[in-house]
C-alpha positions in Angstrom: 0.0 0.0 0.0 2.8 2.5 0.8 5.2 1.4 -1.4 4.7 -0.7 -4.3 1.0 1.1 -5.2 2.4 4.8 -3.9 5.6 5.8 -4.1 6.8 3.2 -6.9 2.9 3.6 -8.9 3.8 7.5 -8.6 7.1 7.4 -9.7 6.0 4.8 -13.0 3.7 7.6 -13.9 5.4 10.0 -13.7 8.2 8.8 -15.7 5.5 8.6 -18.6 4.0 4.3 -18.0 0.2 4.2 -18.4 0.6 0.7 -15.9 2.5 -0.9 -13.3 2.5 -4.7 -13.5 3.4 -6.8 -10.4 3.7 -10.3 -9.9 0.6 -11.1 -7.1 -2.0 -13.9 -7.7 -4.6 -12.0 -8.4 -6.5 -10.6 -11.3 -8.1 -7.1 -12.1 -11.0 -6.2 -14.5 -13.6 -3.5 -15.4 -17.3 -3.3 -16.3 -19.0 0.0 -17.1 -21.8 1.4 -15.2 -25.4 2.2 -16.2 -23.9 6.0 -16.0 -21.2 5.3 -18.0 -18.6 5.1 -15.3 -15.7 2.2 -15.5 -15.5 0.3 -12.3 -12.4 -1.8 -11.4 -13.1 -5.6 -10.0 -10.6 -7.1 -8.2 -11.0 -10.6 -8.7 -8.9 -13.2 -6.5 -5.9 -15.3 -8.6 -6.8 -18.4 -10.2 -4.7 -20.4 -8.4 -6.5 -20.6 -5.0 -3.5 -21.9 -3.2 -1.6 -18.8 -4.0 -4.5 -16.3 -4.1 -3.2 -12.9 -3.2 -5.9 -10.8 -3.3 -6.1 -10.8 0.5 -2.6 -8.4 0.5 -4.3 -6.1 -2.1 -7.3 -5.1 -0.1 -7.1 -1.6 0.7 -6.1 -0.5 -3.0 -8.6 2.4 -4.7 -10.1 2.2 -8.3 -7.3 4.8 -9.2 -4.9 2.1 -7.8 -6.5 -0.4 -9.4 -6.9 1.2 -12.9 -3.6 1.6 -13.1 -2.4 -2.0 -12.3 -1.8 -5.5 -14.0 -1.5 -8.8 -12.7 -0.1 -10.6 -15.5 0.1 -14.3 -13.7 -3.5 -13.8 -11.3 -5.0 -16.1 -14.7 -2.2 -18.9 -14.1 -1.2 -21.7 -11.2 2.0 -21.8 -9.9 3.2 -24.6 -11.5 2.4 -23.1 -14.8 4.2 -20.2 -13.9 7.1 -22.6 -13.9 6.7 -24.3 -16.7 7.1 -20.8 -18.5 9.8 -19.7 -16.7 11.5 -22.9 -17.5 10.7 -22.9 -21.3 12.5 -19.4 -21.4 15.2 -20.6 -19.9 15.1 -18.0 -16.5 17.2 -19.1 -13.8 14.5 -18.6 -10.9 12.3 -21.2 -12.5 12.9 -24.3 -9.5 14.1 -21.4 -7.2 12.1 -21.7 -3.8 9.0 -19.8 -3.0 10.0 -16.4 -1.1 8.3 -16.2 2.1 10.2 -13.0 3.4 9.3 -9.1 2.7 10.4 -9.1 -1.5 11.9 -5.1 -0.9 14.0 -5.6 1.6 16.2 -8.5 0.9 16.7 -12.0 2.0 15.1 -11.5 5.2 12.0 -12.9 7.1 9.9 -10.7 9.0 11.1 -12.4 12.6 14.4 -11.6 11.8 13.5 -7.8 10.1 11.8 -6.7 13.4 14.4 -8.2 15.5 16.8 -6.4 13.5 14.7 -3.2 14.1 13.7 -3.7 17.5 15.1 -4.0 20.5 14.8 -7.1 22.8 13.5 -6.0 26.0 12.4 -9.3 28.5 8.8 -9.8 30.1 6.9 -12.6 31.3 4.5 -15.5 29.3 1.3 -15.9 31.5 -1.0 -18.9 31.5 -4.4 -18.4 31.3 -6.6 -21.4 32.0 -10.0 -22.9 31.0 -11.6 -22.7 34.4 -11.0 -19.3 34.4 -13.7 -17.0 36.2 -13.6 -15.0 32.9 -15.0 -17.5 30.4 -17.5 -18.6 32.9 -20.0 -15.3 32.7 -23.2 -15.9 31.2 -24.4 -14.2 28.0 -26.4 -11.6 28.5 -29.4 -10.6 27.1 -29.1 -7.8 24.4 -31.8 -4.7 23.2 -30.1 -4.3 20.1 -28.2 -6.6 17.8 -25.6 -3.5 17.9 -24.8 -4.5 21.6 -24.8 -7.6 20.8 -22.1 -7.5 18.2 -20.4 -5.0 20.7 -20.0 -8.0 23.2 -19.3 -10.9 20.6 -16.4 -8.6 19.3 -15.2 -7.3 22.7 -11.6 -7.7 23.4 -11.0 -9.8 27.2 -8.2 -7.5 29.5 -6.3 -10.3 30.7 -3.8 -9.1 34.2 -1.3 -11.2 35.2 -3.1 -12.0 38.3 -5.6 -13.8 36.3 -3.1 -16.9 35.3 0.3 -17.6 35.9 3.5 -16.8 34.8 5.0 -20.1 32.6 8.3 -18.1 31.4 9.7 -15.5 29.5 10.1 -13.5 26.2 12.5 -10.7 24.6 9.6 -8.5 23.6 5.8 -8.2 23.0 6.8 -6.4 19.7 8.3 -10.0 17.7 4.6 -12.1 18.3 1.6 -11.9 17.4 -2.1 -13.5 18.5 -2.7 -17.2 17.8 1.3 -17.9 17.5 2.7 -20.6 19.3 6.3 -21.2 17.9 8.8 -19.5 19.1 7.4 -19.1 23.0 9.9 -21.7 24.8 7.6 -23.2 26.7 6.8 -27.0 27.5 5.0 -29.7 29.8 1.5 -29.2 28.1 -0.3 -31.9 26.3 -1.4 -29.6 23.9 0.3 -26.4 22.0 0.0 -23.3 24.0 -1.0 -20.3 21.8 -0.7 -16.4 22.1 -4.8 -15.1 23.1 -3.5 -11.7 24.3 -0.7 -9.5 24.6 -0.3 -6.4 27.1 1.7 -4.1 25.0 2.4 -1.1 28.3 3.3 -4.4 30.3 4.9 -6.2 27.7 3.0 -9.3 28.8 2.0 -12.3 26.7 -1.0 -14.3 27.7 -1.4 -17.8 26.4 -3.7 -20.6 26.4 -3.4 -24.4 26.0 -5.1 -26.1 23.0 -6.8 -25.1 19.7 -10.4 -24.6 21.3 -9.0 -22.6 24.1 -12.1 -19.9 24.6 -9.7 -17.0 24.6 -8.4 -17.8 21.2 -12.3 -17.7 19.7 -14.6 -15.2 18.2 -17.8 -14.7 16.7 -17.4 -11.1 15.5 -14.9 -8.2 14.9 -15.2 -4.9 14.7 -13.5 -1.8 12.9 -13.5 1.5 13.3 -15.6 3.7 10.6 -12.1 5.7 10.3 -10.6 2.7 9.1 -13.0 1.1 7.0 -12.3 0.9 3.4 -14.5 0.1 0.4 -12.7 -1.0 -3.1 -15.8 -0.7 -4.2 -17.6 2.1 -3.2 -20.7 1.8 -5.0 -21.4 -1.0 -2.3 -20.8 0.8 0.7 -23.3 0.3 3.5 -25.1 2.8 4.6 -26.0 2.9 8.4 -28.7 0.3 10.4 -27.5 -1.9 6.4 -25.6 -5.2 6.5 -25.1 -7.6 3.5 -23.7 -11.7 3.4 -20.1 -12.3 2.3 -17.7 -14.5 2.3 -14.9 -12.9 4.8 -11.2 -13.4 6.1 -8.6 -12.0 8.8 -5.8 -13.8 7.3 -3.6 -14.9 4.3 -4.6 -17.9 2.5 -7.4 -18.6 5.6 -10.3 -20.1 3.9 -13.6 -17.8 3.0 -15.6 -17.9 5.6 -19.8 -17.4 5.5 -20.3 -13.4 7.5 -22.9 -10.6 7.5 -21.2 -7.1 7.7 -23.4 -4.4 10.1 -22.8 -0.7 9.5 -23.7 1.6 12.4 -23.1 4.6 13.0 -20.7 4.2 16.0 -19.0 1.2 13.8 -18.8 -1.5 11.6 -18.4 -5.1 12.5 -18.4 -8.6 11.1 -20.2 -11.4 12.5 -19.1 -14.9 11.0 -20.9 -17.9 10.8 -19.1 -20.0 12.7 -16.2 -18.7 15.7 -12.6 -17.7 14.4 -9.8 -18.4 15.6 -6.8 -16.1 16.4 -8.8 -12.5 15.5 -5.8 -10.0 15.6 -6.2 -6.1 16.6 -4.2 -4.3 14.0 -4.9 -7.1 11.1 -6.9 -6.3 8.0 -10.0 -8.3 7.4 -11.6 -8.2 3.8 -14.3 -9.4 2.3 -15.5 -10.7 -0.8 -18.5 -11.8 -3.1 -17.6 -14.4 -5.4 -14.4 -14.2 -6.7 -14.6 -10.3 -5.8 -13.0 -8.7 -3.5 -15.3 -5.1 -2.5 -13.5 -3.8 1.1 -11.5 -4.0 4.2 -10.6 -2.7 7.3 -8.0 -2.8 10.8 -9.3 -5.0 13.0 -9.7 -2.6 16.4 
């Protein structure tokens, strides 16, 4: 968003290019309006293993009319089978799973260059706790009730126990659980919270730990983004899609809500590992039509 579609899309057009082609999984088109107007589609890659229209989500239709995807309309492996007939050398290399403009780096090792290390604690938070015991309450308005299915839980270190240590807050994220050091649990113990100010990490034990799961999310109107704008939601509106919080997570069945204090999505069934800070888009079809941080 800053970089590839800002400063390098400026700088293309400026230099006199009517495009800038990159190599993402994904495909763009256009249809024209009953006014006349050409609106840009952006339609997820072909090839649904390496679909990136996720990583695209917050680009405009100016963005978008000025871009190619020249492989979203191929697989992989047929990707490689061109390469190869060419004769280019990065035809059998490796898939790149670091950040392409800065080198051969992954993003662990970027921040940790970046940031510094600074030690807190790893605290246990447990099934029987007190705070997934509360009963649901009853709502007036199905506003509230998204309010509460979305709500974030403020885990204190009092609440569990402290299981070990970390060099920093900063270097995970929710729902991670390499990396944390930490044994003598029959299941994986993964990140539910983290207390940035205290530069605590909460964890829980186990795939179906409550903490981890969530019906709903919510986003701030600020941060709400439509690709396609002619579908916004106006408030007290919602709409069905097929929605996700991460890359390559399957399409999962949603209903957004506009309101006037917010937006939210509600999914079908709970999601694990919603992260604050995150982008969640959503789609119909093979369409992706908006976005949003995760508050």
């Amino acid at each position: 968003r800053e970089v590839k579609f800002d400063v390098f899309m400026k700088t293309a057009m400026s230099l006199g290019a009517d495009k800038v082609a990159t190599g993402h999984y994904a495909r763009v088109d256009s249809t024209i309006d009953e006014n006349g107007k050409e609106i840009f589609h952006l339609l997820a890659g072909k090839d649904n293993n390496k679909d990136q229209s996720y990583f695209l989500c917050q680009l405009s239709q100016d963005q978008l009319s000025k871009a190619l995807f020249p492989i979203g309309e191929l697989t992989k492996p047929q990707v490689r089978e061109i390469a190869k007939e060419i004769g280019l050398v990065t035809a059998d290399k490796k898939d790149s799973q670091g950040l392409c403009f800065i080198g051969k780096v992954s993003l662990p090792q970027f921040l940790q260059q970046q940031l510094v290390p600074k030690e807190g604690e790893i605290v246990e938070i447990f099934k029987d706790s007190p705070l997934f015991a509360e009963e649901t309450p009853e709502f007036s308005s199905k506003q509230e009730e998204l309010e509460y299915l979305s709500r974030k839980i403020n885990y204190k270190k009092t609440d569990g126990k402290v299981i070990g240590k970390h060099q920093g807050a900063q270097f995970f994220t929710i729902g991670q659980s390499k990396g944390l050091g930490i044994g003598g649990h029959k299941e994986s113990c993964f990140i539910i919270s983290r207390d940035m100010e205290n530069n605590i990490l909460f964890v829980g034990e186990g795939h179906q730990f409550p903490g981890l799961l969530k019906r709903a999310l919510k986003i701030d109107n600020s941060e709400l983004h439509w690709v396609r704008k002619d579908l916004r939601l106006k408030n007290g509106d919602s709409m069905e899609v097929m929605a996700r919080f991460r890359y390559r997570q399957p399409l999962q069945k949603a209903t957004l809500y506009q309101f006037e204090e917010g937006f939210y999505v509600e999914f079908e069934e709970p999601q694990s590992a919603i992260a604050e800070g995150q982008f969640a888009s959503w789609y119909i079809g093979e369409e992706l039509i908006g976005s949003g941080v995760i508050s």
